[in-house]
N, C-alpha and C positions, 0 to 999 in steps of 0.2 A: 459339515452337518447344517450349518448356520445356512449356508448357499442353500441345498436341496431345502431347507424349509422355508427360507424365502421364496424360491422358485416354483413351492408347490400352493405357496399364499398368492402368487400372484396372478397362478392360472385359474386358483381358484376363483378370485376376482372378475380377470376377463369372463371366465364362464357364464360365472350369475348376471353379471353385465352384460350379457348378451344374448341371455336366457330371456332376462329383464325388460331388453329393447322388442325381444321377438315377441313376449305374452303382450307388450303395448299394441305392438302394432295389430297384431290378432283383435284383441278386442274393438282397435277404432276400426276395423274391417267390418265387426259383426254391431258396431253403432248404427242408429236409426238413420234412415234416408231422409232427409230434410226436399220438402215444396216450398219455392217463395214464396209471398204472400205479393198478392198482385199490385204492380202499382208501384213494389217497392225492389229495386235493386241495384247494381253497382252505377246504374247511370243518374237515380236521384240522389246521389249522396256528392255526385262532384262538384254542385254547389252550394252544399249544406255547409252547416256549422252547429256546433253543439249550442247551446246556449249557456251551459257552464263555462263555455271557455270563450263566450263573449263579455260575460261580466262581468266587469272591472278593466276592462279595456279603452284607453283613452280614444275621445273625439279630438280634431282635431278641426282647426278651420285654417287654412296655408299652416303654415311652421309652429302654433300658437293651440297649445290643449287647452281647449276649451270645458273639458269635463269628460265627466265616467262613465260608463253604462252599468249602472245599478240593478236593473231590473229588464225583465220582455216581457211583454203584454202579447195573448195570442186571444184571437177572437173563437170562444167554442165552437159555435154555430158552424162556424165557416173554413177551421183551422189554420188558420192565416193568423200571421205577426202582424200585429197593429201598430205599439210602438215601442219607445225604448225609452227608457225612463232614466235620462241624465243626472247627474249631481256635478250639478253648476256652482260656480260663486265659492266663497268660503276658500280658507289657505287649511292645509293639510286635517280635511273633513271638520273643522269649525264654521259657523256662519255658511254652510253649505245649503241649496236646498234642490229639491226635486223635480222636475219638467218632465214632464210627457211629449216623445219628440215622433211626428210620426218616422213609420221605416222606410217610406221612401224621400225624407230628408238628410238619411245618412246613408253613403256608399263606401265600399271598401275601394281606398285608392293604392299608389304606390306604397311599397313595402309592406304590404299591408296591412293598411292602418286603418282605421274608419276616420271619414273626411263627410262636412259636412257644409251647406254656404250660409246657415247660420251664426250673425255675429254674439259674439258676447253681451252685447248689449239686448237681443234679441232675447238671448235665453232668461237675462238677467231681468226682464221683465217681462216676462213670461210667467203665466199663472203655476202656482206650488201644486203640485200631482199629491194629492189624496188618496191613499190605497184604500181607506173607507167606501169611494165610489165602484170600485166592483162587486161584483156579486161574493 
């Protein structure tokens, strides 16, 4: 008795199971038709990058982290990345402070890392980035 009532729980299962798959699939048949929007599609994304998952990503100058990427700066007007707002100096975010580096001072090199030929000493006296001065 035990067997036929297992065996009838189990066909029970596959059925709904596959009742289940078949109402999914039906309804993403009878989902709206999607148009791209111009301008955008699988071939401007292969050298994007999100920008969440740029910040907090070290710089580097040869073998030697020079700093963080805190922050991106985009210009409205023109939708373009302006820069990139490092957090230089300072041991583990004490005595740290902020620089505005433009983006085309930093590239993505081997493993990819972001690499830049700014030295230390460069950032290190480099003017403090004020997020006061934007709009």
């Amino acid at each position: 008795m035990r067997t036929r009532t297992f065996a009838a729980y189990m066909v029970f299962l596959s059925v709904s199971s596959a009742h289940a798959q078949q109402s999914q699939t039906e309804s993403s048949a009878r989902s709206q038709v999607t148009t791209p929007i111009f301008g955008i599609d699988d071939a401007a994304f292969v050298g994007s990058a999100r920008a969440s998952k740029l910040i907090g990503s070290k710089v580097y100058t040869g073998d030697t982290s020079i700093g963080q990427i805190e922050d991106i700066l985009v210009t409205l007007d023109h939708a373009t990345v302006t820069a990139a707002i490092l957090s230089v100096g300072g041991f583990l975010g004490i005595g740290d402070k902020l620089v505005a580096v433009p983006v085309n001072r930093i590239r993505v090199g081997p493993e990819a890392r972001f690499i830049t030929d700014l030295t230390k000493e460069q950032l290190a006296n480099a003017p403090v980035f004020d997020f006061a001065k934007l709009r």
